[in-house]
N, C-alpha and C positions, 0 to 999 in steps of 0.2 A: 504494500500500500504506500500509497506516496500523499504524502499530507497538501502538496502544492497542486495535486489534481483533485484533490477530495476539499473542501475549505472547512467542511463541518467535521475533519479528520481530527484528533488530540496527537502530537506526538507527546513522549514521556520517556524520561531516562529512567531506568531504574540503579541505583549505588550501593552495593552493599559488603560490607566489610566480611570477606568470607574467611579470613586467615582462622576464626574461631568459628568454627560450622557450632553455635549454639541450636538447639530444634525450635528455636521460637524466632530466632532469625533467619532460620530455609525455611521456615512455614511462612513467613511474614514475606519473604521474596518470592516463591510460591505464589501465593495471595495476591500479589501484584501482578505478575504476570496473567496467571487466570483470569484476573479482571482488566486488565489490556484487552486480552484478545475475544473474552465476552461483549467489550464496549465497543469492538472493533478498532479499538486504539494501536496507531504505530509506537509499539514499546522496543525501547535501545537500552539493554543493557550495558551500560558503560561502569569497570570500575574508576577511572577518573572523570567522572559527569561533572565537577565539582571544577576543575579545572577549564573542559571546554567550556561551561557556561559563563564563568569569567573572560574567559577570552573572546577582542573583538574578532582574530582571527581564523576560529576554526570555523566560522560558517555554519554553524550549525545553532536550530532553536529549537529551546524545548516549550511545551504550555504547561510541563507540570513535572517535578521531578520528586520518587522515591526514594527516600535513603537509610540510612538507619548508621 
């Protein structure tokens, strides 16, 4: 899906710190993603989402970013 042919498209980074696999943090990243792709949402997992969205360079926009 590409959010610049769709307007009513959400994209979404999803961030999340996996170096400690807690089960309440893979359920919770889980949970994001499931509900991306039920809302028909362009979801990107990025683990530096935090990084490109500060940057004016990388080009890329999010509407909404999960993190934890």
């Amino acid at each position: 899906m590409n959010a610049e042919a769709n307007p009513e498209l959400f994209r979404i980074a999803l961030k999340l710190d996996l170096e400690l696999p807690f089960r309440c943090n893979m359920e919770g990243f889980a949970g994001g993603q499931e509900y991306a792709a039920e809302s028909g949402w362009d979801c990107v997992i990025n683990p530096f989402a935090d990084r490109v969205i500060g940057s004016k360079r990388a080009g890329v926009t999010f509407d909404g970013v999960l993190a934890h």
